[in-house]
Phi, psi and omega in degrees: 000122176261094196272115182261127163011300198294339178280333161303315172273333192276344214256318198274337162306310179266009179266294160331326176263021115310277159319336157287314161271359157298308169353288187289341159301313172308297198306306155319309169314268186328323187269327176312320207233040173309160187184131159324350188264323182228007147342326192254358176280338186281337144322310175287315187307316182294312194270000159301311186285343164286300163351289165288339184284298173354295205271000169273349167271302127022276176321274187303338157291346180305276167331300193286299164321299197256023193207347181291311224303324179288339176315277171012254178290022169250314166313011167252335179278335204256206232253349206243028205302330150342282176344314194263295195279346154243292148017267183276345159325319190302315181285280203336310206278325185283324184324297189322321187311282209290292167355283180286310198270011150287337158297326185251356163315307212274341158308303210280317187272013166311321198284187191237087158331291178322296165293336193234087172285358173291307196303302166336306220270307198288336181297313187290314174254004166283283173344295211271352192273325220254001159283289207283345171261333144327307204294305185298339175287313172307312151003313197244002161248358167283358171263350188267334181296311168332314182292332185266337183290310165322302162321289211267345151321317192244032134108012157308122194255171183132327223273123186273018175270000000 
């Protein structure tokens, strides 16, 4: 078995987003049960999820420069072209959302939860904006990988893995 770069960078992209948002589930928790007692853990949990979106956008840009392009056009030949042109058109464009507002987590949770139920409220739905949109992003990428596995199921050439 040969594990190439690309399997690497590609395996370390959806794996940071996977840890970001489970992150941002934690972060949900915590702040549902804020307290002075765990102020400093929702503090951390946020900035695990900056963190972790960070280096998965990193990643996935990486990837997508220099190693998508042949996928691209070998998922547009083969039976499953959806994949690319809606999927991942989708994913490229959404991504930024679970981003910024993974960038603005670890400002809201800065405040003292516990005491401020507006800061609370925003903590809860930024988490919960940046959890359901993690979950859907994985989402579209297990379809895009499924379009290039199809592709290449039915004799499609092209592929730089």
């Amino acid at each position: 078995m040969n594990i190439t770069s690309s399997d690497v960078i590609l395996l370390a992209h959806s794996t940071f987003g996977v840890l970001g948002t489970m992150a941002a589930i934690w972060v949900f928790a915590e702040a549902l049960n804020a307290s002075e007692g765990n102020a400093g853990r929702i503090r951390t949990a946020a900035w695990i999820v900056a963190i972790c979106m960070i280096a998965t956008w990193i990643f996935g840009g990486y990837w997508y420069i220099h190693f998508y392009p042949a996928d691209r056009a070998m998922i547009l030949k083969g039976p499953w072209p959806f994949a690319h042109t809606l999927f991942m058109e989708t994913k490229e464009h959404l991504f930024f959302i679970p981003l910024i507002l993974s960038l603005y987590l670890p400002i809201g949770a800065a405040d003292k939860l516990f005491e401020n139920t507006n800061a609370r409220k925003m903590v809860l739905c930024v988490a919960m904006l940046i959890v359901l949109s993690g979950l859907a992003i994985e989402g579209a990428g297990a379809i895009i990988n499924h379009g290039a596995k199809v592709a290449l199921l039915h004799g499609v050439a092209g592929s730089g893995r």
